[in-house]
Steps between C-alpha positions, in 0.01 A plus 500: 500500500500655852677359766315356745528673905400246733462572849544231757331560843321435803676210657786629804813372225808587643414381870727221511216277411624199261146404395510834365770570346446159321175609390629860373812297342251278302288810399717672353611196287169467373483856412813466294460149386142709344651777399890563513484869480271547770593796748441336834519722835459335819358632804756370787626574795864384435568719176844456419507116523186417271655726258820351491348106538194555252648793273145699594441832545402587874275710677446547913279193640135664488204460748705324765664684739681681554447807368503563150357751290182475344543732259764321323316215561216641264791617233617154503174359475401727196861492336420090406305379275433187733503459833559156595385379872728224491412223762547385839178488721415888544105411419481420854834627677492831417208588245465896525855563412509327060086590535611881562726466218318335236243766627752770399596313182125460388487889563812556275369273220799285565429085401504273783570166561474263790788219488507181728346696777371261776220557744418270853185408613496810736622854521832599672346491853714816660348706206134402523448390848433709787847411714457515888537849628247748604287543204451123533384516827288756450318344266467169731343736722246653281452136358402376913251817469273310307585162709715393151196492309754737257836401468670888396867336475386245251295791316704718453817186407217395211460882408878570446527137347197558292644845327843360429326215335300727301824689423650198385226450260472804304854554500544194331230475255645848356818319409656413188624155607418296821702162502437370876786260670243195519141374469515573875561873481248529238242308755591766792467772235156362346350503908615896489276552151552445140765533300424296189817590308690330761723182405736274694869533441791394714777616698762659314777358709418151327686670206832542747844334399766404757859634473794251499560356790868525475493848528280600784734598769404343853666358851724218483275377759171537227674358223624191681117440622367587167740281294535185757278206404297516846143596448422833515197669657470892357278690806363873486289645729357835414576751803150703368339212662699281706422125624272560867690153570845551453551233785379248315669575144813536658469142640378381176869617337691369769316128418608562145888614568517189753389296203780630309284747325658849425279799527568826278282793585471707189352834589278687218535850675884530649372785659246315759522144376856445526491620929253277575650182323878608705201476799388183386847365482627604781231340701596120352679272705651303137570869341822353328274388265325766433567846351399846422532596095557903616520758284327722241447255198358537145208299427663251254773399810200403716346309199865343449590435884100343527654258224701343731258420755334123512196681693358846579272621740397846530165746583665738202287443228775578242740242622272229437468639163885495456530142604262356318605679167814263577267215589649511871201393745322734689358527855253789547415663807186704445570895553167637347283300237770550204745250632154221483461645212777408335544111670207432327653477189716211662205362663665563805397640824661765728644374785239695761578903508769727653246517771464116565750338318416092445864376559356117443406576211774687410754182562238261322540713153863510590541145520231435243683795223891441565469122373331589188639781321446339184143527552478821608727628182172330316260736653715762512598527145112467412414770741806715355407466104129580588603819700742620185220400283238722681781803498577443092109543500484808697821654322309491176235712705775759578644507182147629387507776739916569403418524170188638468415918411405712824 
């Protein structure tokens, strides 16, 4: 039998992105878990590191800037038998780039999955709207030409909308395999068209296993605040969309350290995460209680470090899934619908939006969650075994496709 040449793409891996690299850590497990002998390349932007963590083969990060070469994009994309677009939520960030590709793999009679890719209730604004600048204005003015009767901004936003919708469609209805993130996702991709082959998986980061906690090298500082018996209040902020009301959140942790609270801000991107939480800190009058967890960390020392916490709160989609894989309660603060999205599941509610955070609310499910962890273990655990149960589903799917003749 053939090995199987898997190609795993169109998500930016290797941008110091934890949620990620957890996902493309979990991926490739499943791949192997399927099949051991399976020749996995990954598309990445941080070569020599994902070869050396994952024991992959690697290949220059494709689609994303910057440049790359699209010729050995198309070699790469013919060379595997499968190519895998393997999660995150690039249905709405950043469509055209995995659409071009599976466009190119279709063309090359390459297979083609989509894995635990997530979609939000709109389309990546800066790519679809009409930003303010002189086109824009322009257009207003054509628009006052027939006293507003026409709206040419908002036609032209629904064209461009309209044809990456469309895009979306037939790309995806010409794949092998199309296992969504949630019932949500498959919603927003039902409103673009059908695709009746679509089915619900989960997040592949649910699959993620911490490393030992003795070993993961941090401060003094970090490790005396992570293994003291004060309660312990995990924070990220993603710097992609920062708080409008920083004011007000940085009042809210000073409450918190007064009340003998210690705050760890856990940054999922130490490239632009990390600055702003040494911002954050900085700006707290009780910042002996707080700290910044710096550095360039694997996925499964987040996962273990989030272990330690009594309570997290973040607008990072992924570290709410790492938390509650280790039944620590979460705090959401809504950053796009995907973050709603996944509280549901809890039957919780974001605490407002990075735009108009809700910082009553936000103390009430403190006060309400850090009492009773037992009970959120409960819901956790349920929500955890139905998530695996919905990925052992959708791994039979891919085996299908793995295993199956060309």
């Amino acid at each position: 039998m053939n090995t199987v040449k898997v190609l795993l793409g169109g998500v930016p891996f290797g941008r110091n992105n934890v949620g990620d690299e957890a996902i493309l850590e979990c991926v490739v497990k499943i791949l192997h878990d399927i099949d051991p002998s399976c020749d996995v390349t990954v598309s990445t932007d941080n070569q020599k590191e994902t070869e050396t963590r994952l024991g992959v083969r690697t290949v220059p990060l494709f689609g994303f800037e910057p440049l790359y070469s699209p010729s050995q994009m198309e070699e790469e994309i013919a060379r595997a038998d499968v190519f895998i677009w393997a999660g995150a939520t690039g249905l709405s960030d950043y469509p055209e780039i995995p659409l071009s590709m599976l466009e190119i793999a279709h063309r090359r009679r390459t297979k083609t999955v989509i894995w635990g890719v997530g979609m939000n209730d709109e389309l990546n604004p800066y790519l679809y709207k009409i930003l303010p600048g002189k086109k824009r204005t322009l257009l207003q003015l054509v628009s006052m030409l027939t006293l507003n009767r026409v709206n040419y901004v908002r036609r032209l936003e629904q064209a461009r909308e309209n044809r990456a919708r469309q895009k979306i469609v037939a790309e995806l209805n010409r794949c092998d395999l199309v296992v969504l993130r949630d019932p949500e996702t498959l919603a927003a991709v039902h409103h673009c068209g059908e695709v009746p082959n679509a089915i619900v998986g989960a997040d592949s980061a649910e699959l993620l296993q911490p490393a030992d906690w003795e070993k993961i090298t941090i401060t003094r500082k970090a490790r005396k605040i992570l293994d003291s018996k004060a309660r312990k209040i995990g924070l990220c902020i993603s710097a992609q969309s920062q708080l409008v009301h920083e004011d007000e959140l940085i009042e809210f942790l000073d409450r918190l350290a007064d009340q003998d609270y210690r705050i760890v801000f856990l940054p999922m991107n130490h490239a632009t995460d990390a600055p702003l939480m040494d911002k954050l800190r900085d700006r707290m009058k009780n910042k002996i209680h707080a700290v910044v967890i710096g550095g360039k960390r694997p996925p499964r020392d987040i996962l273990a470090i989030a272990g330690q916490l009594d309570l997290v709160i973040s607008s990072r989609l992924h570290l709410l899934i790492l938390a509650s894989v280790l039944h620590v309660p979460i705090i959401g603060i809504s950053r796009g619908s995907k973050v709603d999205n996944f509280l549901t599941m809890f039957d919780h509610v974001s605490a407002g939006s990075v735009d108009q955070c809700d910082f009553d609310h936000m103390q009430a499910e403190l006060e309400r969650l850090i009492d009773s962890r037992e009970e959120f273990r409960e819901v956790s655990t349920a929500v955890h075994e139905m998530l695996l149960k919905r990925l052992d589903e959708a791994k039979i799917r891919l085996r299908g496709v793995l295993t199956s003749s060309p």
